[in-house]
N, C-alpha and C positions, 0 to 999 in steps of 0.2 A: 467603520471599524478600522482602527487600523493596530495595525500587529507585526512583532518582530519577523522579519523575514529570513531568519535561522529557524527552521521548523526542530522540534526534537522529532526521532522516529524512533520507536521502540517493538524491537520482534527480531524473529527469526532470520539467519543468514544460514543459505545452504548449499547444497548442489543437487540440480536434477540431472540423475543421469539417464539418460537416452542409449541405456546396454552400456556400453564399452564407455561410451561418451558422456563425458560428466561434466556442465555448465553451470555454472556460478549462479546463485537466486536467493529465491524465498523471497515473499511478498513486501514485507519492511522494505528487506534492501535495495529491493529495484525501484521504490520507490526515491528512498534518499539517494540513490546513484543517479535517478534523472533529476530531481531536483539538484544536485550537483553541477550536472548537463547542462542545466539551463541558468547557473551563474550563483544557486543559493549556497549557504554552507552549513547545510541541516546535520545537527547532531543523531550519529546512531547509535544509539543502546542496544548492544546484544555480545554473544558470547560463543569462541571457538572453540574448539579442543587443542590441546597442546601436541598437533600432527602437520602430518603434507598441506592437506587443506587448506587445516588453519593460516598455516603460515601466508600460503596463497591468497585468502580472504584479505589479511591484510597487507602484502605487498599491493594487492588489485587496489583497495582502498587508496595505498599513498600514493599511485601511480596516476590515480583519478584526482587526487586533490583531496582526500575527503579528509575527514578531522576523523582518528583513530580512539582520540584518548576514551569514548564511549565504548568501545571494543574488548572483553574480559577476554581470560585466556584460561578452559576451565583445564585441571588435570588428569580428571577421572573419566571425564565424557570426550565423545569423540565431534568432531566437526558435523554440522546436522546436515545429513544426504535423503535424498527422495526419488524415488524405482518409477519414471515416468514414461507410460507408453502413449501412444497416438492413435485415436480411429478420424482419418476423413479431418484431420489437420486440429482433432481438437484432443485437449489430453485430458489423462485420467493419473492419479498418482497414489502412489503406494510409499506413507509418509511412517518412517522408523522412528522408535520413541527414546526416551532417556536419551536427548541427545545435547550439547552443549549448547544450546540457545533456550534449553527448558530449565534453566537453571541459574538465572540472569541473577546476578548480586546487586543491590540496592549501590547510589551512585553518588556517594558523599559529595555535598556539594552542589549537586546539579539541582536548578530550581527552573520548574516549568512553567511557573502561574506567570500568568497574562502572555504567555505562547500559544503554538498551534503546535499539539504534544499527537500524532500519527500516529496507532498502534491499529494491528490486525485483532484476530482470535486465536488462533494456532496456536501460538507461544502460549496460551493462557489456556492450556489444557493442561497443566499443574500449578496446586497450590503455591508451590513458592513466587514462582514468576508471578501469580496473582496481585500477591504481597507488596513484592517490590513495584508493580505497576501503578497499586492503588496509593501509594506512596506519592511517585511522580506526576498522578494524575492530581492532583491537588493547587487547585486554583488555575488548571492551565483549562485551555479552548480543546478538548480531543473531538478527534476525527478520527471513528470508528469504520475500519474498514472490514466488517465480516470474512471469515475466510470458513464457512462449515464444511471441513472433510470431514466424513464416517472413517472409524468411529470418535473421531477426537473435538467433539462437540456434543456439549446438551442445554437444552432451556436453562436449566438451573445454576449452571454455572455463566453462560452467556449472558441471563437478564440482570447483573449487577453492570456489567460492564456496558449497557445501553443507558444506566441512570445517568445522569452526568455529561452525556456524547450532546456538544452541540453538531456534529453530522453528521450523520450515518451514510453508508455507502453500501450497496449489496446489489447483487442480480436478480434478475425473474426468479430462478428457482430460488434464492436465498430467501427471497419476499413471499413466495409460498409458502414455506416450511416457519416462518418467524408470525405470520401474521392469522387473523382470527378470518373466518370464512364470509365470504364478501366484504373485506376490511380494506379499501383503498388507501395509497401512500398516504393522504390527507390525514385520514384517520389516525392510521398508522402514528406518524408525528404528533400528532395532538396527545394520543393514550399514551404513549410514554414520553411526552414532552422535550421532544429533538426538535432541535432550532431549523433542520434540513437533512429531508431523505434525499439519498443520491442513487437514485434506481435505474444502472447500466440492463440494459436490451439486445446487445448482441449488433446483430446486421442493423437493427430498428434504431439504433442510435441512444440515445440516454435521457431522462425525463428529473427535475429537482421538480422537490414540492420543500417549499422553505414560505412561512407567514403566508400562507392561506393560500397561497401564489404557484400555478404549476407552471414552469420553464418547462418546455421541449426543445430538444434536439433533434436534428433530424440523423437521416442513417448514415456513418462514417463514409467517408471516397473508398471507391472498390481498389483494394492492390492481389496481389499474388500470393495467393496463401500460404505463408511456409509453415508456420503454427498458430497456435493464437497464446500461448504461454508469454504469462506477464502483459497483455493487454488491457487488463482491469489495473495492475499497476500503473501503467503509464496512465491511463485516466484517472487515475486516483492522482499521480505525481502531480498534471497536468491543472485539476481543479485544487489541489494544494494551492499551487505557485499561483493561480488567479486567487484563491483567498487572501494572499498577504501580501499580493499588491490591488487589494479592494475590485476586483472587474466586478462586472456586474454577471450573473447567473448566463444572461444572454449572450456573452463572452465566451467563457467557461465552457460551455457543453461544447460546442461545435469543435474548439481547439482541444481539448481532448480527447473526443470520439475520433479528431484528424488523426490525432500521435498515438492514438491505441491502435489505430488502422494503420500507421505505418510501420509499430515494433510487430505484429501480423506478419510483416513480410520479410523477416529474418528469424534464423535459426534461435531461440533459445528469447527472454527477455530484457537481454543487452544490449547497448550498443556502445562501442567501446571507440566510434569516429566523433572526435567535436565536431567536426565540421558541421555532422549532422542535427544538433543542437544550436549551431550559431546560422542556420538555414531557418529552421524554423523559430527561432526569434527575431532571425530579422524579417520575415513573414509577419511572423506578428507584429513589428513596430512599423511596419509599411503600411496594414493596413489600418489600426490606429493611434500608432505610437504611445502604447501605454506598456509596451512591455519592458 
């Protein structure tokens, strides 16, 4: 397969505040921020408020390199924040609604078919964003990356958004709650007809089932726990950027599980050093030159 290596990305940009302290996120954009990191120039679809924030959101953007013109400016909604505490390094969040990323305007012009179009669920807890999404998903590759926080998910607005997903992406408990009782990934894939489940494990490392075929990973290198916020981004980023330069499955898991273990061992799920993207790609093309 091969495929433009500009991914679109479509979802929410926010800020998790940790009390007093408020860190740039939401799962889209730490996605196309490392894809960024690591040299692509993936387009992001989403939308601020006309505030401090926002404004932030987008100097952070140009200061990264990243291409803006996918970025709305709403007037009535505020820049989308989220109330994030921590038990034992892992978080729980307390996500505010009616915020400017629920509200995403359709994107004259932009055509995603025969791309790799990245959207979550979050954003897609209102009709309109729905709208505008099922729009841009038209004719492109998506890669479904589940996000269910309570209460802003239900079956019935989620199983449209699985038609169409050549890959799904979710954790243990996400695959509980979505799936039929004794229904393994395999199955899983065939009944709603995804090209590839991408079933993240935690410490156990990560598992694809794509054409009949299960890929294992084994468990990520241990680092210092500072949170684990934005880890499932970075392995989502991570098997991104092997999609659309073709790696193979047995590629993929390992280099992900590495860089979701190492945004682990910083504050919040950024990282705002190249250095630390131009380290792990030349890791990667040492050890077989296809990055």
């Amino acid at each position: 397969m091969n495929l433009p290596r500009n991914p679109i990305v479509f979802g929410e940009v926010l800020f998790d505040c940790f009390g007093d302290e408020c860190v740039l996120g939401g799962a889209p954009f730490n996605v196309a921020w490392h894809l960024q990191g690591f040299g692509l120039k993936p387009r992001f679809v989403s939308r601020v408020g006309d505030d401090a924030l926002g404004a932030e959101v987008r100097a952070r953007m140009h200061d990264w390199g990243m291409d803006t013109n996918g970025l709305q400016t709403d007037t009535a909604r505020p820049t989308g924040r989220v109330h994030v505490s921590l038990r034992d390094g892992q978080p729980s969040y307390a996500i505010l609604d009616d915020q400017a990323y629920d509200a995403i305007a359709p994107q004259p012009g932009l055509d995603a078919a025969g791309s790799v179009l990245y959207h979550g669920s979050l954003a897609l807890r209102h009709a309109p964003n729905r709208r505008t999404l099922a729009a841009l998903r038209t004719g492109a590759e998506v890669y479904l990356d589940v996000n269910l926080r309570a209460p802003w998910w239900d079956t019935a607005t989620l199983r449209p958004l699985l038609d169409g997903a050549r890959w799904l992406k979710l954790n243990d408990e996400e695959f509980a709650l979505l799936t039929e009782t004794g229904e393994t990934p395999a199955d899983f894939a065939r009944r709603l007809g995804l090209g590839a489940v991408i079933l993240t494990r935690g410490a156990q490392g990560a598992e694809v089932h794509a054409d009949a075929v299960r890929h294992a990973g084994g468990a990520p290198p241990a680092v210092k726990l500072v949170d684990a916020v934005g880890a499932g981004d970075a392995f989502a980023a991570v098997t991104l950027y092997g999609i659309v330069h073709a790696w193979p499955w047995t590629t993929i898991l390992p280099r992900a599980t590495a860089f979701a273990a190492r945004v682990c061992g910083w504050r919040g799920a950024l990282c705002h050093d190249r250095a630390i993207y131009e380290e792990v790609l030349s890791e990667w093309s040492r050890h077989t030159g296809n990055a």
